[in-house]
C-alpha positions as CSV (number, residue, x, y, z in Angstrom):
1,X,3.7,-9.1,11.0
2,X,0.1,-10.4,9.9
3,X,-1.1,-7.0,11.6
4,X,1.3,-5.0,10.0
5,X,-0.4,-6.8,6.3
6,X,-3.9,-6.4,7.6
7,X,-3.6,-2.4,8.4
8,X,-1.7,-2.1,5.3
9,X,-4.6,-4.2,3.4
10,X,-7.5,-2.1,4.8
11,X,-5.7,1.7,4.2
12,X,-4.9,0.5,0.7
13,X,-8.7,-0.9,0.3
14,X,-9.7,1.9,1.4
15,X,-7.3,4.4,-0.7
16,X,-7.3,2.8,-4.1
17,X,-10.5,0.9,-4.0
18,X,-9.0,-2.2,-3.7
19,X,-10.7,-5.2,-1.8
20,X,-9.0,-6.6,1.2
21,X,-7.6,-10.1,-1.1
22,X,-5.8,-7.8,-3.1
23,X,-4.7,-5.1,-0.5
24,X,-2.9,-7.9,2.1
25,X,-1.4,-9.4,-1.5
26,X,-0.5,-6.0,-2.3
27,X,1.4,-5.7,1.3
28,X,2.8,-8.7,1.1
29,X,4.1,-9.1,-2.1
30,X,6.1,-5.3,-1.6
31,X,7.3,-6.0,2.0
32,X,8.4,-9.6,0.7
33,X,10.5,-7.7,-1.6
34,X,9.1,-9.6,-4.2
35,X,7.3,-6.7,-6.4
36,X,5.7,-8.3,-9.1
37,X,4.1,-5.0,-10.1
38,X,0.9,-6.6,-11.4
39,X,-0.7,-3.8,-8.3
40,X,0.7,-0.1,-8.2
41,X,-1.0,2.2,-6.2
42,X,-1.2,5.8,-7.2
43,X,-4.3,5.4,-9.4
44,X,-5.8,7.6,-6.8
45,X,-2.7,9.8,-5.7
46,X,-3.4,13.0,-7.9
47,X,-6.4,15.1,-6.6
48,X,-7.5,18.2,-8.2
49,X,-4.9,20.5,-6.2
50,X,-1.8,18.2,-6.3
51,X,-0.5,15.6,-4.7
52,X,-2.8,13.8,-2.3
53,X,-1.2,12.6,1.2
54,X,-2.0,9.3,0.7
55,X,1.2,8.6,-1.8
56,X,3.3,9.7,1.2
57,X,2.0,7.7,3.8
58,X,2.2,4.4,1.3
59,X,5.6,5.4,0.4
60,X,6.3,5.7,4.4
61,X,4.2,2.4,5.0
62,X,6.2,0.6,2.6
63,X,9.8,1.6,3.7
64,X,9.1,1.4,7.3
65,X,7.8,-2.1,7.0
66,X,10.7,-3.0,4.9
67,X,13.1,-2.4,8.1
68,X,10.2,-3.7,10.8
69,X,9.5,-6.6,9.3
């Protein structure tokens, strides 16, 4: 489970600029099913040609971690 937070927190530190504090609070605080909101990643999702792959693998991260964890 603290893996499963630590990958998320480095993809998502390195996708949306985030540091590693707020990436494993980010992971957390989603696969808690807590979802406070105050981080929402997709400030990054939208390149120049359309959506960017990165929104699909969070959305995949995030839902298979729901049923893993």
């Amino acid at each position: 489970m603290v893996g499963y937070i630590l990958g998320g927190a480095v993809l998502f530190s390195i996708w949306e600029d985030w540091n590693l504090l707020d990436g494993s609070y980010f992971c957390f605080v989603s696969l808690s099913t807590i979802g406070f909101g105050d981080f929402v990643p997709g400030d990054e999702i939208y390149s120049g040609q359309g959506l960017d792959l990165s929104f699909i693998f969070c959305s995949m991260y995030l839902m298979l971690g729901e049923f893993c964890i």
